[in-house]
C-alpha positions in Angstrom: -5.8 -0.8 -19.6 -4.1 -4.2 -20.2 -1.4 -6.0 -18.1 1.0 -4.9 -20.2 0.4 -1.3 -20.3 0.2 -1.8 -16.4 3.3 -3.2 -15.9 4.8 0.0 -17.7 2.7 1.7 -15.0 3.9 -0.2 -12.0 7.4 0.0 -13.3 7.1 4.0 -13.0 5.1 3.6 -9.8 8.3 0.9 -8.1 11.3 3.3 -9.6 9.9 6.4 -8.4 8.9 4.9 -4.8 12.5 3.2 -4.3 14.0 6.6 -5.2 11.9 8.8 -3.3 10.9 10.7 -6.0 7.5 12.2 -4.9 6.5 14.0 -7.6 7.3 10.9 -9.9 5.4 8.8 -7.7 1.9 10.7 -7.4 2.3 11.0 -11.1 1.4 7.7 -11.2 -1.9 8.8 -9.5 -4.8 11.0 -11.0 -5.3 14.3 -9.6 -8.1 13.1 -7.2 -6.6 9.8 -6.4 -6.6 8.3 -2.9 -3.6 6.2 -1.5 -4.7 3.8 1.5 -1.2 3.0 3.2 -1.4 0.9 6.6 0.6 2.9 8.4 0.7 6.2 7.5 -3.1 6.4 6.6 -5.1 7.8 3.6 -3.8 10.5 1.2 -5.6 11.8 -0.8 -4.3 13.9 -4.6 -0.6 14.2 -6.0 0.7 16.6 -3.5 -0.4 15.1 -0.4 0.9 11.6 -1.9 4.1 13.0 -3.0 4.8 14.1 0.6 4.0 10.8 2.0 6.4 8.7 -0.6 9.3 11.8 0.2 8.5 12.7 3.6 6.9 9.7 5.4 8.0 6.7 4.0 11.7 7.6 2.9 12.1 9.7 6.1 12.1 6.1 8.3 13.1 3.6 5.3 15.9 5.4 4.4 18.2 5.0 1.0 17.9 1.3 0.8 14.0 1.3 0.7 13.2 -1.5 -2.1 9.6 -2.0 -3.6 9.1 -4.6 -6.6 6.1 -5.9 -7.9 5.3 -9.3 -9.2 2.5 -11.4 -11.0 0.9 -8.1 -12.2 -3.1 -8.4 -13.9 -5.2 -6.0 -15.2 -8.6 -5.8 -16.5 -9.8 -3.2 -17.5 -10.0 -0.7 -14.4 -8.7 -2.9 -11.9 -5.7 -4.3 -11.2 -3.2 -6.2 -8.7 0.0 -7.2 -8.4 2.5 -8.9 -5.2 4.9 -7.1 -4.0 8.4 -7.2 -2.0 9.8 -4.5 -0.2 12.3 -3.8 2.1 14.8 -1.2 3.7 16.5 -0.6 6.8 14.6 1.7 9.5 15.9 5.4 10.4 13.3 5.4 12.8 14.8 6.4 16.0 13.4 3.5 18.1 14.4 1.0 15.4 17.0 2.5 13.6 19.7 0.2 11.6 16.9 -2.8 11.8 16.1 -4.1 8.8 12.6 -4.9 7.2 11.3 -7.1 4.4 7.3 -7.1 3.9 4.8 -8.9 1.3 1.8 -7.9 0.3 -0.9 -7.5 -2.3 -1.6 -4.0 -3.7 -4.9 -3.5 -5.6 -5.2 -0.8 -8.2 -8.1 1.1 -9.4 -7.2 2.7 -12.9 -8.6 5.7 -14.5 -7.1 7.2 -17.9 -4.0 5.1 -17.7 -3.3 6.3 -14.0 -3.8 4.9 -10.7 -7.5 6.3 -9.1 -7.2 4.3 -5.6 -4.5 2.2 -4.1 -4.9 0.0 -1.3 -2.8 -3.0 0.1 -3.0 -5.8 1.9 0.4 -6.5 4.0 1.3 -8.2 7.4 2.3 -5.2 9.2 2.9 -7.3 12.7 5.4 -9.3 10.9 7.1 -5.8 9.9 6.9 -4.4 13.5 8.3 -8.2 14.9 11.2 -7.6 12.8 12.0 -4.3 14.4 11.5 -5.7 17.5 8.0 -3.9 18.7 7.3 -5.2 22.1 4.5 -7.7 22.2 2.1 -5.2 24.5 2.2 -2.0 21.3 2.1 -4.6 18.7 -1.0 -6.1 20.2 -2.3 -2.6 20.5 -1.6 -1.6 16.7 -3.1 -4.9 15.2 -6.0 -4.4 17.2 -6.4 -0.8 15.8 -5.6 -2.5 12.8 -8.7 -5.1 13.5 -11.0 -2.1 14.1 -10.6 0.1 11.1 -10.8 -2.9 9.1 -14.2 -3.9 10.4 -15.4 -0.4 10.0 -14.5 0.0 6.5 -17.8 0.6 4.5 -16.7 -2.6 2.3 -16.5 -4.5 5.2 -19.6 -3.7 6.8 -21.5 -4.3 3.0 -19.6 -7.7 3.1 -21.1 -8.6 6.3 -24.5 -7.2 5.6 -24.9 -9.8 3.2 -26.2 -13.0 4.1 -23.9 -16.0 3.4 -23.6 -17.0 0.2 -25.2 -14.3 -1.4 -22.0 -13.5 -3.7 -22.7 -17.2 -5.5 -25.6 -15.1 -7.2 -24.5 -11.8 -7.4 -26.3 -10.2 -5.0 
């Protein structure tokens, strides 16, 4: 894939997400595709990522839920772009406080469609701005802290010894 067939892609991927459309949206995705979301975890194949778009995400973001991308590249099977969102939460706790969030998405491609989806955001910003008291924030970003450390690319990354990516090891 080249960037511009992937920004047809991520224009798909955006419209179906801010419409709620799950079935649009995890036909972005290959059948065996896994979706790493911060907060609601990992999904993994069209149906279970259709019901996190329609019955996760737009069950607390509600109608106004925005998602563009920006500054999209592709090569090959890989691909990233940054991103905006924004809504205002339905979540009962929060409800009416609105939420804007950036963050880089990295895509791994597969016959035109997205195989894995992972993202890099600032959730503690996004819990500030509903007003998450300091004590649960603290205890989410360390949760956060811990499931990054044991991600298996994390623990390859630190394996390694310093410097070791300057020759390809």
């Amino acid at each position: 894939m080249n960037t511009q067939e992937f920004k047809k892609l991520l224009a798909r991927f955006s419209a179906a997400a801010e419409a709620g459309d799950g079935d649009a949206f995890a036909a972005c995705f290959t059948e065996d595709a896994v979706y790493h979301d911060y907060v609601y975890g990992d999904h993994k194949g069209r149906a279970d990522i259709a019901h996190m778009m329609s019955d996760l995400f737009h069950r607390d973001a509600g109608e106004d839920y925005r998602w563009e991308m920006f500054d999209p590249i592709c090569e090959g099977n890989l691909a990233y772009a940054w991103s905006l969102s924004s809504f205002t939460s339905k979540v009962p706790e929060f409800e009416g406080k609105r939420v804007i969030i950036d963050g880089m998405s990295r895509f791994e491609l597969r016959d035109g469609l997205i195989s894995d989806y992972r993202e890099s955001v600032n959730g503690g910003v996004a819990m500030a701005q509903l007003g998450v008291h300091p004590e649960r924030l603290a205890k989410v970003c360390a949760k956060w802290g811990r499931m990054l450390v044991a991600q298996p690319e994390t623990q390859a990354y630190l394996a390694r010894p310093k410097g070791s990516w300057k020759d390809g090891s």
